[in-house]
LOFINU-978228 format. One record per residue (C-alpha): x, y, z; chain. Coordinates in steps of 0.25 Angstrom, whole numbers, always signed. Layout:
# residues N
+-------+-------+-------+---+
|    xx |    yy |    zz | c |
+-------+-------+-------+---+
|     X |     Y |     Z | A |
...
+-------+-------+-------+---+
# end
This chain:
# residues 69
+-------+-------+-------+---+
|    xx |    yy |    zz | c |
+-------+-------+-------+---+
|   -33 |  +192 |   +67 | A |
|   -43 |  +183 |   +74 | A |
|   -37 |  +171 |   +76 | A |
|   -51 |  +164 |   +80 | A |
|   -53 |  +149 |   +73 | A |
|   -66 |  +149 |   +66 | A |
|   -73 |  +136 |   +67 | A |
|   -79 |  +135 |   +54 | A |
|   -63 |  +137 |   +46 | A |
|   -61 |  +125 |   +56 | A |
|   -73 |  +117 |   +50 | A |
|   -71 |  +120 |   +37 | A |
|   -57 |  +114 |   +37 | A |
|   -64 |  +100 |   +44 | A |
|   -66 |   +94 |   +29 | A |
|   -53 |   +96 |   +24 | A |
|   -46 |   +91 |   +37 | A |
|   -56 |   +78 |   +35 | A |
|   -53 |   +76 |   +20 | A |
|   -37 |   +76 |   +24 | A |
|   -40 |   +65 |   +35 | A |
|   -46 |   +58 |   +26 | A |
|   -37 |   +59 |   +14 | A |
|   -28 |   +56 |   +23 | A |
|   -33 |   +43 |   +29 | A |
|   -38 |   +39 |   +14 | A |
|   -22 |   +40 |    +9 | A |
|   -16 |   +35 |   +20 | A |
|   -25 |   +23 |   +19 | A |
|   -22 |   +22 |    +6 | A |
|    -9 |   +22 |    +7 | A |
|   -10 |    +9 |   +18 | A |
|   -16 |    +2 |    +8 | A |
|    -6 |    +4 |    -2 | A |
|    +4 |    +2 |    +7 | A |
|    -1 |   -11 |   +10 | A |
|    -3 |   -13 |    -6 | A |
|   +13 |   -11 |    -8 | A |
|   +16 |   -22 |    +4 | A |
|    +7 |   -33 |    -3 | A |
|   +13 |   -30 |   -16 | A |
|   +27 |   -31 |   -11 | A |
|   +23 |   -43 |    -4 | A |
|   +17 |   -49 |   -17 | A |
|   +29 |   -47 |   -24 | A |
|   +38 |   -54 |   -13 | A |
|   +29 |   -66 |   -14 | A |
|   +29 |   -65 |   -30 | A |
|   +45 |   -65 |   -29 | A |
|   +45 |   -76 |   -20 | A |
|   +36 |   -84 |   -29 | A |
|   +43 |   -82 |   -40 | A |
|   +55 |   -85 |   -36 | A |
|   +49 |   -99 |   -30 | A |
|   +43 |  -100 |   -45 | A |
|   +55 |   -99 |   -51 | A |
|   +64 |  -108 |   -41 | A |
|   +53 |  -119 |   -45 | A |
|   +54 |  -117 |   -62 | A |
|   +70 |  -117 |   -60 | A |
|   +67 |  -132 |   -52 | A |
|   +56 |  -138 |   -59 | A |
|   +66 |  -134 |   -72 | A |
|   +79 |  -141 |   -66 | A |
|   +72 |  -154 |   -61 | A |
|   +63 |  -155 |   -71 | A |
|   +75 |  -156 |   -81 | A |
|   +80 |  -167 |   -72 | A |
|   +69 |  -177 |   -75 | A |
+-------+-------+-------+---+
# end
């Protein structure tokens, strides 16, 4: 067996070796995004629970002083 690499094998390999990089570079930056999608989502509903807490602590006063007057 002749164990002599052939050029052209090599270059015919070069386009699926440069689809896979950037496949993979398309993914992963993807997935950053998404990523960073989930973090302001989590963030948002932090802030909607903090608001609506705030919200109802408000209600529950205006209602007790307002049956004051």
């Amino acid at each position: 067996m002749d164990m002599k690499i052939d050029l052209k094998l090599l270059i015919s390999y070069a386009p699926l070796l440069l689809a896979l990089g950037i496949t993979w570079g398309v993914f992963s930056t993807k997935l950053e995004a998404v990523a960073a999608k989930v973090d302001t989502i989590t963030q948002m509903q932090q802030d909607i629970a903090v608001i609506k807490a705030k919200v109802m602590w408000m209600e529950d006063y205006l209602v007790k002083n307002g049956s004051d007057n």
